[in-house]
N, C-alpha and C positions, 0 to 999 in steps of 0.2 A: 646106342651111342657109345661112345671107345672112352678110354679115359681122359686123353688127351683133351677131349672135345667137353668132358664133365668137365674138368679144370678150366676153361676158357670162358662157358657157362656160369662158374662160380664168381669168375674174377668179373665177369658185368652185372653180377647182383642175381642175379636167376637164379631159376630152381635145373636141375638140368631136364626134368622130362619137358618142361617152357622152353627149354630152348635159349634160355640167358635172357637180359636187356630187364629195365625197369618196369615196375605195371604199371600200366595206363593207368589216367587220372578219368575218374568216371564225371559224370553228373555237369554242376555248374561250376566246379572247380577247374576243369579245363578250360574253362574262359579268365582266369586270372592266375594265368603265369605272369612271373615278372617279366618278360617280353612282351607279354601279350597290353600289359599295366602302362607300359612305356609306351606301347604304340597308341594305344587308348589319350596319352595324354600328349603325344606329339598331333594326333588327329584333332582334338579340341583347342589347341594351341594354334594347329595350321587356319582351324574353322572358323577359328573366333578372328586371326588376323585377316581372312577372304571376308569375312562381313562385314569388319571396320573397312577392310580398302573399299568394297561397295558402295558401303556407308558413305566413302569418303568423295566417290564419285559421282551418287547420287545426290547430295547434299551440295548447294550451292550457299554462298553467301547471299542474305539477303539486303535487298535496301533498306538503308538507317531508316528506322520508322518512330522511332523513343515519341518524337516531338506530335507524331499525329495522335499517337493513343492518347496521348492527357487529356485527359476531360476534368471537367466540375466533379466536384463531391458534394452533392446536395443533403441536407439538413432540416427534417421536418420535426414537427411535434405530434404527440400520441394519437391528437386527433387529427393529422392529417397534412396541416398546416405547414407549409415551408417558409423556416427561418433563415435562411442563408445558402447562398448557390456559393461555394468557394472555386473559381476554375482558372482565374487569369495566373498561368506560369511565369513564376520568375525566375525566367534563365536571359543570360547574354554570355554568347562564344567570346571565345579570345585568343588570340594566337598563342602557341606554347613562348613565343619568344617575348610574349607581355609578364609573364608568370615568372618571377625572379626565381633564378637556381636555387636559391637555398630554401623556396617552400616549393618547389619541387623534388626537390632531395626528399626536404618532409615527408612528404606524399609517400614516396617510393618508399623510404624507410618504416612507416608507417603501419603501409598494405605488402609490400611485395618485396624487400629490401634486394634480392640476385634481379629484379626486375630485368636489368639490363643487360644479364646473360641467360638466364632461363629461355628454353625452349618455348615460351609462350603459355602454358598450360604446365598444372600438376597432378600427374599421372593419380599419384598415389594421393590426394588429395579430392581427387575427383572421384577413384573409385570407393572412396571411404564415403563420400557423399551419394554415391548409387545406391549402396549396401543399407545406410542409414536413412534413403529415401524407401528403397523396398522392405525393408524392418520395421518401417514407420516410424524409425524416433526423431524425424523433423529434420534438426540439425546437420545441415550441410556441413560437408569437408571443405579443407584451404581452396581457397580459388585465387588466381594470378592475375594482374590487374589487365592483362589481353584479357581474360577471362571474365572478369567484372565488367571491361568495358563491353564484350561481344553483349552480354547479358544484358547489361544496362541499355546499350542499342540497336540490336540486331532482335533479341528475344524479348523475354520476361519475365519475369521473379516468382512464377507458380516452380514448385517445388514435384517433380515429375522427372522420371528415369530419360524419359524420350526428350526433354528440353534438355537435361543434362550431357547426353549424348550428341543431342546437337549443337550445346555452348563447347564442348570438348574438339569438337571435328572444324567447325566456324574459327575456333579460336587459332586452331594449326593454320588454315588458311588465311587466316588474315596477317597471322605472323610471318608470314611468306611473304603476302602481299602489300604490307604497310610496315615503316622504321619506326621504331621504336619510342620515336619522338613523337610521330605521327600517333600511334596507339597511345600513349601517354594524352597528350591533346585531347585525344577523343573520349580519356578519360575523367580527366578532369572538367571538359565541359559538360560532362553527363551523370555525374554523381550527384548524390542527395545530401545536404549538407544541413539538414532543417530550416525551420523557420520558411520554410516553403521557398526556398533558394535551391534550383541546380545549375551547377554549374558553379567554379571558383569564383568567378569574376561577382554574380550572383551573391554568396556567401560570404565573402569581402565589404559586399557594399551591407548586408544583414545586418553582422555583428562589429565591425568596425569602422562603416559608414566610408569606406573609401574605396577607390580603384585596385585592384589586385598588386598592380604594379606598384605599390607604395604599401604594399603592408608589408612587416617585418617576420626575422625567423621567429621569435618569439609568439606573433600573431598566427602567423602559418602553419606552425605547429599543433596551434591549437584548432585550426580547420583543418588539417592532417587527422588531430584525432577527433574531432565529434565523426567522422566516415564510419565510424565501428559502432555509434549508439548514439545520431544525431538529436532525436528528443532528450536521452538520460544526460547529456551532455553539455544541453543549450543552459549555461548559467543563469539566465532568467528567469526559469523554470525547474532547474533541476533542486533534488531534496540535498542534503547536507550530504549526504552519502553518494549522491549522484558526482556534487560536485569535488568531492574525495578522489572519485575514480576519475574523472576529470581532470583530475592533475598529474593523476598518477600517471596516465596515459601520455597527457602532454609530458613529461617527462621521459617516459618510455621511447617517445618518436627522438627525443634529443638526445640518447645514452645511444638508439639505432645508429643516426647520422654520424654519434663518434666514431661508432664500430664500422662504420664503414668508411672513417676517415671524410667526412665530408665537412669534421666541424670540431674543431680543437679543444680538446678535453678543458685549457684554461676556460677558452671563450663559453664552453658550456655552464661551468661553473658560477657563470658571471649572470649568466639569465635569469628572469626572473617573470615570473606567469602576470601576465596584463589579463585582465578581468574584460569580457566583450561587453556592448555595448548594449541598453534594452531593446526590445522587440519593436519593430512600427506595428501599430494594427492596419489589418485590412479593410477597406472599405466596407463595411456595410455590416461592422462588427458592433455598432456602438451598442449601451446599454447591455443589455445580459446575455443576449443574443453571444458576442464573443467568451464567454466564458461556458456557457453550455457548449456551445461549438469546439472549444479549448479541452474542455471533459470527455467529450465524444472521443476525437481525436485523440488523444492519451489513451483512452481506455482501447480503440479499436488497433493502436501500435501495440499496444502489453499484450492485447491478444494476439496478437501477428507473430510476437515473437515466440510467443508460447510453443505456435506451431512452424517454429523455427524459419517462417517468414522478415524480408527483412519491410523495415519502416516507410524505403522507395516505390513499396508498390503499392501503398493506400497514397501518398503524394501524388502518385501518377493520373490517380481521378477516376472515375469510371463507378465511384460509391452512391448510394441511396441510402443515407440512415435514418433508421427512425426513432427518435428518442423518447423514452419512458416518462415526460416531462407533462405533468396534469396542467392546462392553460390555467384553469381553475385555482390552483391550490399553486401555481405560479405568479400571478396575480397578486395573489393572497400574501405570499411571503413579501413582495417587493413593495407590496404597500404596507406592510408592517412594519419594516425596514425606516419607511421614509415617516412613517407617522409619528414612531418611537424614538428612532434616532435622529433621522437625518433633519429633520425639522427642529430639533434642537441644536443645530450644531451652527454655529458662528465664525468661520474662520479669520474674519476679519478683526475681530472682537477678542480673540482668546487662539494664540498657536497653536494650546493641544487639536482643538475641535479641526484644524488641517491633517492632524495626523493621526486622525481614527479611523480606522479600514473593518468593515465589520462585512462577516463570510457565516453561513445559513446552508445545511443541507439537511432536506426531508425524504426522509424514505418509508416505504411500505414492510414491513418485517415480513411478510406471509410472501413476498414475489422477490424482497432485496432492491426492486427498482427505486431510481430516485426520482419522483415526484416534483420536488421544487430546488432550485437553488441560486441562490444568490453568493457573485463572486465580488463585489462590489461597485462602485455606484457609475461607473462606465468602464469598459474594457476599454475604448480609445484612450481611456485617460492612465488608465493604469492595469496595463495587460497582467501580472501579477493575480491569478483565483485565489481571493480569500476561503473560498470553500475546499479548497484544494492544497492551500500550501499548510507545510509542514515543519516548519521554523518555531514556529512559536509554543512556550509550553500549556499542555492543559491543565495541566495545576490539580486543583481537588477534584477532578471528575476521572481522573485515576486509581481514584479511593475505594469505588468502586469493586475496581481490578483487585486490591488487592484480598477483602474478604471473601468475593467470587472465590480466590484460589484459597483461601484457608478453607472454605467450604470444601471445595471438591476434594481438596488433598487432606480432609480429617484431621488440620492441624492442631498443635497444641500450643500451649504457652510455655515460657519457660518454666514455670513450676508445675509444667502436664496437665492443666487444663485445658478442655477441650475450646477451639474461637470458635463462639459463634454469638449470634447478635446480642445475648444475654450475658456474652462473659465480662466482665468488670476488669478495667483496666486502669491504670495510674495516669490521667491526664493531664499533670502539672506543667503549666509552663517552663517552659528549657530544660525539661527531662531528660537525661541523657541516656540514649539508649544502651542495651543490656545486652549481650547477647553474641553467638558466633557474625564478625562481620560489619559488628555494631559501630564499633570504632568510636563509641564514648558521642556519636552524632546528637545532637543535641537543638532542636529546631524548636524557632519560637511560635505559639500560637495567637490567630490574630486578635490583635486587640489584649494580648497579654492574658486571656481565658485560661485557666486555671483549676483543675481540679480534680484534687486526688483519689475520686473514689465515682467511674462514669462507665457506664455500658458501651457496647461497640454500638447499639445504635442510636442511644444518645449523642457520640461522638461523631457518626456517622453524621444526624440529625445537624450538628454544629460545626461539621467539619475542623475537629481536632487534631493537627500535626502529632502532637507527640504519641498518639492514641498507634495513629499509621504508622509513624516510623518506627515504634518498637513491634507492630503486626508483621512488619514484612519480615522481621526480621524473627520473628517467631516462625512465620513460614516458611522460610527460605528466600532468597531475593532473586535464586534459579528458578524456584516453583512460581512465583508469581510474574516473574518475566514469560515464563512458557505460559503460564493461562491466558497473559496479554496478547499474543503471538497469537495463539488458538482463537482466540474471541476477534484478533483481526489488525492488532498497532501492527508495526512494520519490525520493532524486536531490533532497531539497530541504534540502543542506550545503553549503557552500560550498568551492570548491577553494583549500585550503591542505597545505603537506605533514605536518600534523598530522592529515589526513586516514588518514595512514599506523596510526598508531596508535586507529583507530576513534572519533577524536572528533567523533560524529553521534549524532542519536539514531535507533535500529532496535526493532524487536520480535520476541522471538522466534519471531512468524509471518512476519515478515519476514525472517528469517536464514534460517527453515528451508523458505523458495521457494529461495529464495540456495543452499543447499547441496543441495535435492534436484534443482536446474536439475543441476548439477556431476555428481551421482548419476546422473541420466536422460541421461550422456552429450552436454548441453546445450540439450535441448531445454526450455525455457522451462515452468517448474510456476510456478503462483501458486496458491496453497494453500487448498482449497473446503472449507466443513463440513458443503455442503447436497451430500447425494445426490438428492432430488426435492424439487419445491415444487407446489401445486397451490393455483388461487384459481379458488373456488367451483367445482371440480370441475374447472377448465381446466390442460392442464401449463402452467407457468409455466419458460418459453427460460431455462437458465441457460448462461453461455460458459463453453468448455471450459477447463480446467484446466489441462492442458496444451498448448503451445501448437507454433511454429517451434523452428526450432535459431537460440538468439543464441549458443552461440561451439561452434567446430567441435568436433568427438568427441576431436581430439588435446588441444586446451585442456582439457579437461572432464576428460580420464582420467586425462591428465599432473596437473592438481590431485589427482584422487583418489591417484592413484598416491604424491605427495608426500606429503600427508596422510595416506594409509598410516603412513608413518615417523614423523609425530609424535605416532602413537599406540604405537609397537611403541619408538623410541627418543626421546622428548622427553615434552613436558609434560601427554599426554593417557596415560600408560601405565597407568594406573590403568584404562583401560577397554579393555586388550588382550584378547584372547579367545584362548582355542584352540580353540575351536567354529566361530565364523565370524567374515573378514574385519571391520577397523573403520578409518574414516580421519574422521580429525576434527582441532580449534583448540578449544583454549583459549583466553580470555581474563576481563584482569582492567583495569577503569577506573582513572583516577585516583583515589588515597586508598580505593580497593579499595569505591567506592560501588556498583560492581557486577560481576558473575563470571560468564563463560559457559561454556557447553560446547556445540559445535554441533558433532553426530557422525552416521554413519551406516554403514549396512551397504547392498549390494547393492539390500534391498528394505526398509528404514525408515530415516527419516533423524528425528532428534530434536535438535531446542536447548531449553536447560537455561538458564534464567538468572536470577539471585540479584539483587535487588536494595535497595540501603538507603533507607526511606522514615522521614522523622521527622515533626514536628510538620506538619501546613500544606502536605505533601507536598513537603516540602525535604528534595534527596536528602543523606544521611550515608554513613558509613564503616559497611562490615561488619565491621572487624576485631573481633578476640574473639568473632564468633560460636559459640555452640555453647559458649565458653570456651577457645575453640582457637588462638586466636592470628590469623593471617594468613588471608584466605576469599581465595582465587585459582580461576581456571575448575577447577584440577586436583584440586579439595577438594570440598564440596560439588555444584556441578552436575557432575563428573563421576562422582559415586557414585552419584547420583540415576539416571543414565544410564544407568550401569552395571546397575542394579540392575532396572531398566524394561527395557532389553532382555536381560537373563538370564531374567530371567519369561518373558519374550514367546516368545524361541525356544526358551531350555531348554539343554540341552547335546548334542543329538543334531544340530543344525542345520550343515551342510556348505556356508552359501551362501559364493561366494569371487566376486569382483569380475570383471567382464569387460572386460577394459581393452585398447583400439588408439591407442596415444599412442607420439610417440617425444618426448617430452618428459617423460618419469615420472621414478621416484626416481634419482637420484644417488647413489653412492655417498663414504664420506669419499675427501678423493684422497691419493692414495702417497705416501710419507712425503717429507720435504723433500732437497736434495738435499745432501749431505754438506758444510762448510764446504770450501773451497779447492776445490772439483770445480767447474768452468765446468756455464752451464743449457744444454741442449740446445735450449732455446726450448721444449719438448713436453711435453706431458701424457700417460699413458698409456690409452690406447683403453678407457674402457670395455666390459666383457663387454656384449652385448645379445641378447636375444630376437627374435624376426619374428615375426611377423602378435602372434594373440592371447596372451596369458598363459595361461602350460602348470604349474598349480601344481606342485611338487615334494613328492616324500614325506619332503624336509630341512626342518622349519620352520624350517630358519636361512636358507631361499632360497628364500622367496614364498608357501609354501602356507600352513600354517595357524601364528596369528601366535604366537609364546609371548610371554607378560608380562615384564614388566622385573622380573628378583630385588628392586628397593625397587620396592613398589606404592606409594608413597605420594609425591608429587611436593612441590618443596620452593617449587613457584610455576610461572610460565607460563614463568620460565628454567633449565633445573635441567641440573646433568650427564649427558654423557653414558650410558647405561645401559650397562652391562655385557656385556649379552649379545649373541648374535648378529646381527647385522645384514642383514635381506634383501637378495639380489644383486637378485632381479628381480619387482617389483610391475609386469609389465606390461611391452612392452619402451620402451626407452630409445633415447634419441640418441646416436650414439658420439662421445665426447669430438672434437673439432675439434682433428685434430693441429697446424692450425698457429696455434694458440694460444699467448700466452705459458707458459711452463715455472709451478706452480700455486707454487714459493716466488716469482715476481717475477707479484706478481698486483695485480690495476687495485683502486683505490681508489674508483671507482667517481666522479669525478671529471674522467677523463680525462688519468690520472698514471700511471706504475708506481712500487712502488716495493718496498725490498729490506724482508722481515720485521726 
C-alpha cells in the first residue's frame, strides 16, 4: 500500500493494513441502529393502524339492544326463600325537542362539555382506560357521551379491552352515522339516573314528580350531576357527605354552563339548589322486605365501584342475590321491635310516639354477615333505613372508641399516668377540660353526676362525660379518630373533644362493625347482607367481611372485658343474663333525639337505636315516648335487645366470652385511707388471672352474670347496683404499685390533688 492510499485509509477511521471504513457491529447490536429503531417503529405504527382499519371494517354497528337485556334482580333469603323479584323498568323515551335547552346544556356541560365539536370518542382517554383495564386497576379513562351512549346501548358495562375496542370503533361510526342531537337523544333516554329511572323523562318524574319538560335549570342540574354517582347522590338516601358532594357537583355543572357561555354568570349567582322529592316504593316492598332489598343493593353498587364498575349495570337486571339474613333470628328481631316498642306507641294520643323511627342490625362477628335487621315499621311508609342511615348521633356508645385507642396507643394522662380501666380520673360535673386542644370544653354530665375522685371503668360503668372528654384528649383526638376509622365509623367528623360524647353522625350498621371488630377479638368485620350474588349465571367477587387485625386481641378483650361490667353493674343492666355472657354501651343524644344500645355476646353482636324524626326529617326529642317520661339507651333499645336475644338463644345457652387482655375490668379500689394516716403512695395489687378466662361456679366472680335487683335503669348514669361485682372478666393488669396512693389521684390534667 503506497502512501497516498495509508492517508485516505486514515481519514475513514481504519487501520491501513484493513483497508480503512468503520468495524462492523458484531452480535445483537447490529439490529439496533437508529435506522434500524426508526423503522422498527414506523412498522408498529403502520401495523397497529392495518388492524384498527380491519378492525374497523369487520366491526359492524349493532342493534340497540339496552331494553331487551333488563331483567329482574331477584332477592332471596339464606335459606332459600325469595323475597322480592325487582324487574319492571322505568324508562319513557322523549324527543330531544321535549328536553329544554338549558338541562341539556346541563348534561353536556356536565359529562362531555366540547360534546358538540369533538370527534365523537377520546383517544387519549380510551387508551388510559385499556392500559388501566390490562393493569387491573378497574378505573376506566374519560369517555365522550357518543361513547357512553354506544356503551350504554349497543354494548355493556363489563370492563374488558375487547368491549373497549369495540365502544371506540362503534362510537366513530355512529358519529358518522347520527347528528349530534340524535346521539345526544339517545343519550339521554338511556342513562341511569337512580331510584331505578333510565332515561330523563324517567328521572324527572322520580325526584321532581313532573314531566321533563317543566323541570327547571336548577332541577336539571341536579339530574346532570347524580349521572356521576346516582345512589351517593340520590338526597333521600345519601350520608351528610354524600349530600356535600352533591352540591358540590350541582354547582360544578353551573360554573361548566358559564364557561361555556350557555348561562350568565349574574343569572348563576342568583340559583339556588331545590332539594328532590322522596322516593315512591316499589310494589311488593312493604314491611322489611324493602329495606333488606334497599341494603342489598347499596352494598352490591359500593362493590361495583370498587372494581371500578359503574351502578347501570346492576340496574340493568340479570342478578340472583342471596342474602345472609337468618328467617329465624329475622322474625325474632321484628317481633321485638313490635312487643317492646311499637305496642307502646300511641300516635294519636301523644305526637312524640309519631315521631319515633327505631333501626336494629344483627350480626355474626366470626363471618361479619348480617343476620337480622330492621329498618323500620314499613318501607312503603317510609323508605328512609333506620338501620342504615347515618344522621343521627351515637352518643355514649363512642366511649368505647375512645379507651380502645388509649389502650392500643399506651397512652397517658396529662400528669404521665398510664389510661387504663384502673386509672382515676376527676369526674366533676362541668369540668373543664385540660389539655393540648382542650379549649377550656367543659360538658355536663347527666343528671348533674359528680365526682371527683372515679375509675375509667367506673365511669365507663356510668357513662361519665367529663371522664371522656378529658380522655380523648389525653390521647390525642387524631389517635382516637384513626382507631374509629380502623374499627369501621366512616372518619368523616371532625376532631374536637365533643367528639367524646359521640357528636357524629353513625348508623347502626356502623356501630355494629364497630362492636363486632371488638367481639372478633379485633379483627376488622364490616358488616355484609349478601351471602352470594350471581349476574347472568356468573359468581359475582364479593370482599371478605372480615378482614386484618386493626387493634391487638389485648385492646379488643380488655374493651370487652370492661363492657362486661356496664352491663352487670351500670347503665346496660337491664340486659344481664344468667344464661350467657353480655358486654355492651348505652347511649343517649342531646335533648334525648336519639338512644342506643350496642350489645353483644360471644357469638351476636346487635345495635338497637331509637331515633326522633319530625316534620321535613328535622330530628326532635324522644322524651315521653311510649308516655314514659325519659327515652335513654337503657329504656327502649335496650329491651328491644333484650328481648331479640332471649328469643335467639333461649335460656339453655352456656356461651361465655374468650378473653387474653391484661387490660380488662377493674375492680372499685380500697376504701380511702383513714383521715390523719399518711399515703403509702400505693394502691393495692389487684387479684389477677393468666392465660385465658377460667369462669367460676360463683356468679359474683366471672362466670355466669346475674342481674342487677333494679332492672330498670334511671339513664346512661345510674347508681351503683347492689350486687355482686365480678373479680375476674378475663385477666387483668396488676395495679402498678408505684402509683400514687388512689385518695391522692391525677385530675387528669397533670395535677394531684387531695379528695
Amino acid at each position: 500500500m503506497g502512501r497516498a492510499e495509508a492517508r485516505r485509509a486514515q481519514k475513514k477511521g481504519g487501520r491501513p493494513e484493513q483497508g480503512g471504513g468503520k468495524p462492523k457491529k458484531k452480535g445483537i447490536r447490529r439490529f439496533f441502529t437508529w435506522k434500524m429503531l426508526l423503522a422498527y417503529f414506523v412498522a408498529v405504527i403502520a401495523l397497529g393502524l392495518g388492524t384498527f382499519y380491519a378492525l374497523y371494517l369487520y366491526v359492524d354497528v349493532p342493534k340497540g339492544n339496552s331494553a331487551a337485556k333488563l331483567q329482574s334482580n331477584i332477592y332471596k333469603t339464606s335459606d332459600g326463600k325469595t323475597i322480592a323479584r325487582i324487574g319492571e323498568v322505568n324508562r319513557e323515551e322523549v324527543p330531544l325537542s321535549k328536553v329544554p335547552v338549558v338541562v341539556q346544556h346541563a348534561v353536556v356541560a356536565a359529562e362531555n362539555k366540547n360534546f358538540y365539536n369533538d370527534p365523537g370518542v377520546d383517544l387519549k382517554g380510551t387508551a388510559r382506560g385499556i392500559v388501566n383495564t390490562v393493569m387491573g386497576r378497574g378505573k376506566q379513562g374519560g369517555s365522550t357521551i357518543t361513547q357512553q351512549y354506544v356503551k350504554n346501548y349497543y354494548l355493556d358495562q363489563r370492563q374488558t379491552v375487547t368491549r373497549k375496542v369495540k365502544e371506540l370503533i362503534i362510537s366513530l361510526k355512529v358519529q358518522d352515522e347520527k347528528s349530534k342531537d340524535d346521539i345526544l337523544e339517545g343519550y339521554l333516554n338511556t342513562s341511569y339516573y337512580g331510584r331505578g329511572a333510565y332515561g330523563i323523562q324517567a328521572a324527572a318524574r322520580a325526584y321532581y314528580n313532573k314531566d321533563i319538560d317543566k323541570v327547571t335549570l336548577e332541577e336539571g342540574a341536579y339530574l346532570a350531576a347524580l349521572l356521576q354517582a346516582p345512589s351517593q347522590y340520590d338526597w333521600a338516601t345519601a350520608t351528610e357527605a354524600g349530600k356535600a358532594n352533591a352540591k358540590a357537583r350541582w354547582g360544578y355543572v353551573l360554573d361548566k354552563m358559564v364557561e361555556q357561555k350557555w348561562l350568565k354568570p349574574d343569572e348563576r349567582q342568583r340559583m339556588t339548589f331545590k332539594e328532590p322529592g322522596k322516593p315512591k316504593a316499589a310494589l311488593g316492598l312493604s314491611g322489611q322486605n324493602g329495606y333488606l332489598v334497599e341494603a342489598a343493593k347499596r352494598e352490591i353498587i359500593r362493590d361495583l365501584a370498587a372494581q371500578g364498575r359503574k351502578e347501570s349495570e346492576f340496574a340493568a337486571g340479570g342478578w340472583t342475590i342471596t342474602l345472609s339474613i337468618d328467617s329465624k333470628k329475622q322474625k325474632a328481631l321484628e317481633k321485638a321491635v313490635k312487643d317492646e316498642l311499637i305496642d307502646d306507641l300511641d300516635p294519636k294520643s301523644r305526637e312524640v310516639d309519631g315521631h319515633v323511627q327505631a333501626g336494629a342490625v344483627s350480626v355474626d362477628p366470626k363471618t361479619g354477615k348480617v343476620v337480622a335487621l330492621y329498618g323500620g315499621q314499613d318501607f312503603v311508609q317510609h323508605q328512609i333505613s333506620n338501620a342504615t342511615r347515618a344522621d343521627y348521633q351515637p352518643a355514649s356508645t363512642f366511649k368505647p372508641i375512645i379507651l380502645a385507642s388509649a389502650l392500643q396507643n399506651e397512652s397517658k394522662t396529662q400528669d404521665k399516668r398510664p389510661v387504663t380501666p384502673s386509672t382515676i380520673y376527676d369526674g366533676t360535673d362541668k369540668r373543664a377540660v385540660v389539655g393540648p386542644g382542650g379549649g377550656g370544653y367543659a360538658p355536663e354530665n347527666e343528671d348533674g353526676y359528680s365526682n371527683p375522685s372515679i375509675t375509667v371503668q367506673e365511669a365507663m360503668n356510668k357513662s361519665v362525660n367529663t371522664v371522656f372528654a378529658q380522655m380523648i384528649v389525653d390521647v390525642g383526638m387524631d389517635k382516637v379518630k384513626k382507631t374509629a376509622t380502623e374499627l369501621g365509623m366512616k372518619g368523616d367528623f371532625q376532631e374536637t373533644p365533643a367528639m367524646a360524647l359521640g357528636a357524629m353522625g353513625a348508623s347502626p350498621m356502623e356501630m355494629a362493625g364497630v362492636y363486632a371488630t371488638l367481639d372478633n377479638h379485633g379483627k376488622k368485620v364490616t358488616p355484609s347482607i349478601i351471602k352470594s350474588a350471581t349476574q347472568g349465571g356468573q359468581e359475582f367477587s364479593l370482599p371478605h367481611a372480615v378482614g386484618d387485625r386493626v387493634v391487638s386481641r389485648n385492646t379488643a378483650d380488655g374493651m370487652t372485658s370492661v363492657m362486661t361490667q356496664v352491663v352487670n353493674d351500670g347503665t346496660a343492666n337491664r340486659v344481664a343474663s344468667g344464661a350467657y355472657q353480655v358486654a355492651g354501651k348505652t347511649g343517649t343524644s342531646d335533648d334525648d333525639k336519639s338512644a342506643w344500645f350496642a350489645g353483644y355476646t360471644p357469638s351476636l353482636v346487635t345495635t338497637v337505636g331509637l331515633f326522633g324524626e319530625g316534620q321535613g326529617g328535622k330530628q326532635v326529642t324522644l322524651m315521653n315516648t311510649g308516655g314514659n317520661g325519659r327515652v335513654n339507651g337503657g329504656t327502649y333499645p335496650a329491651k328491644i335487645w333484650n328481648a331479640y336475644n332471649s328469643a335467639v338463644f333461649g335460656d339453655d345457652d352456656e356461651s361465655k366470652f374468650d378473653l387474653e387482655t391484661e387490660d380488662g375490668y377493674a375492680p372499685p379500689p380500697p376504701p380511702r385511707t383513714p383521715a390523719g394516716t399518711p399515703s403509702q403512695g400505693k394502691v393495692t395489687p389487684t387479684p389477677t388471672a393468666s392465660g385465658k378466662q377460667t369462669p367460676s361456679k360463683d356468679p359474683s366472680s366471672s362466670g355466669k352474670q346475674t342481674p342487677s335487683k333494679d332492672p330498670t335503669p334511671t339513664g346512661d348514669k345510674h347508681s351503683p347496683s347492689t350486687q355482686p361485682v365480678p373479680t375476674k372478666t378475663g385477666t387483668t393488669r396488676p395495679t402498678d404499685t408505684t402509683k400514687p396512693d388512689p385518695d391522692v389521684h391525677s385530675n387528669g390534667a397533670g395535677q394531684q390533688q387531695l379528695p
